[in-house]
C-alpha positions in Angstrom: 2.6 60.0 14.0 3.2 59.5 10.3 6.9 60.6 10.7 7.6 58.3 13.7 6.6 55.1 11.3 8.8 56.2 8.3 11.4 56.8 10.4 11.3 53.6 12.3 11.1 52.1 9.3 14.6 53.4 7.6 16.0 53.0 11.5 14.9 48.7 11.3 16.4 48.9 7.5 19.2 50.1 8.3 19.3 48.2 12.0 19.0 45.2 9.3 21.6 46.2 6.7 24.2 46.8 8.6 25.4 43.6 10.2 26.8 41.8 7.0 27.4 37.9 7.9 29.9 35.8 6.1 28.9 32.5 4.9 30.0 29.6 7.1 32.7 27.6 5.1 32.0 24.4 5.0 34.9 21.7 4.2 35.0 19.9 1.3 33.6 16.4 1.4 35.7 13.9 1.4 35.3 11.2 -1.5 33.0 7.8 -1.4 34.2 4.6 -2.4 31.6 2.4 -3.9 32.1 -0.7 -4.7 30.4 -2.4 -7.5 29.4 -6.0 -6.9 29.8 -8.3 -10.0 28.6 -10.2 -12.4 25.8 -13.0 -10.8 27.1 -16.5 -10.1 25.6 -19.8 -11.4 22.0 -20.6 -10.0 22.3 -23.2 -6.6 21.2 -26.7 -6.7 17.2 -27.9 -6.3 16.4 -28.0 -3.2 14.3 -31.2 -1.3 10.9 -31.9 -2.5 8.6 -30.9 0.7 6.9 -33.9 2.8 2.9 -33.7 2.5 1.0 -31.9 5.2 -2.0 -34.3 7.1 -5.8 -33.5 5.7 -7.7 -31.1 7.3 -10.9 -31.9 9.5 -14.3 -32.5 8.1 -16.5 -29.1 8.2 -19.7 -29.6 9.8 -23.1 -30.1 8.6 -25.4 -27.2 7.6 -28.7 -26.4 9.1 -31.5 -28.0 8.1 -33.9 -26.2 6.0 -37.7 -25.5 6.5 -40.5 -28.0 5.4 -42.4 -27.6 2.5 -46.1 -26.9 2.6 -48.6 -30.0 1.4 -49.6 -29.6 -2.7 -53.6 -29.3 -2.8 -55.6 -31.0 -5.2 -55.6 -29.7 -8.5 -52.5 -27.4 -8.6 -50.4 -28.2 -11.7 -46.6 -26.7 -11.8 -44.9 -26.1 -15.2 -41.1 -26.2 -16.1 -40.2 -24.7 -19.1 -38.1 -26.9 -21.1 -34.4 -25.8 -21.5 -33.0 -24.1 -24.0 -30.9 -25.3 -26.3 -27.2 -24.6 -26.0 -25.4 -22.9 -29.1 
């Protein structure tokens, strides 16, 4: 068993080896012609000033918000005066 894997081995290289292709020739390219555009022209004129577009619709109102509670006698609320700006 040990001799029939070497020797298929060498067989497969040699199966391998001996059919020696010859690169395709490929034919040579012919040239490209680029042209080159030139040097940049002078700028065109101003164009028309656009015509105004009409004024959107007026959004709609928001939601109204919840009701405040009723102060009770006695309660006091304090703001803190501002602080000065630097």
């Amino acid at each position: 068993m040990r001799y029939l894997l070497a020797v298929a081995a060498v067989v497969s290289a040699l199966a391998l080896s001996a059919c020696e292709r010859q690169p395709a020739a490929t034919p040579a390219a012919a040239p490209v012609i680029v042209t080159v555009p030139g040097p940049a022209g002078p700028p065109g004129a101003q164009g028309a000033p656009a015509e105004k577009g009409a004024t959107g619709a007026t959004g709609m109102t928001g939601a109204e918000g919840a009701k405040g509670e009723q102060g009770g006698s006695g309660t006091i609320v304090v703001v803190p005066a501002p602080e000065p700006q630097r």
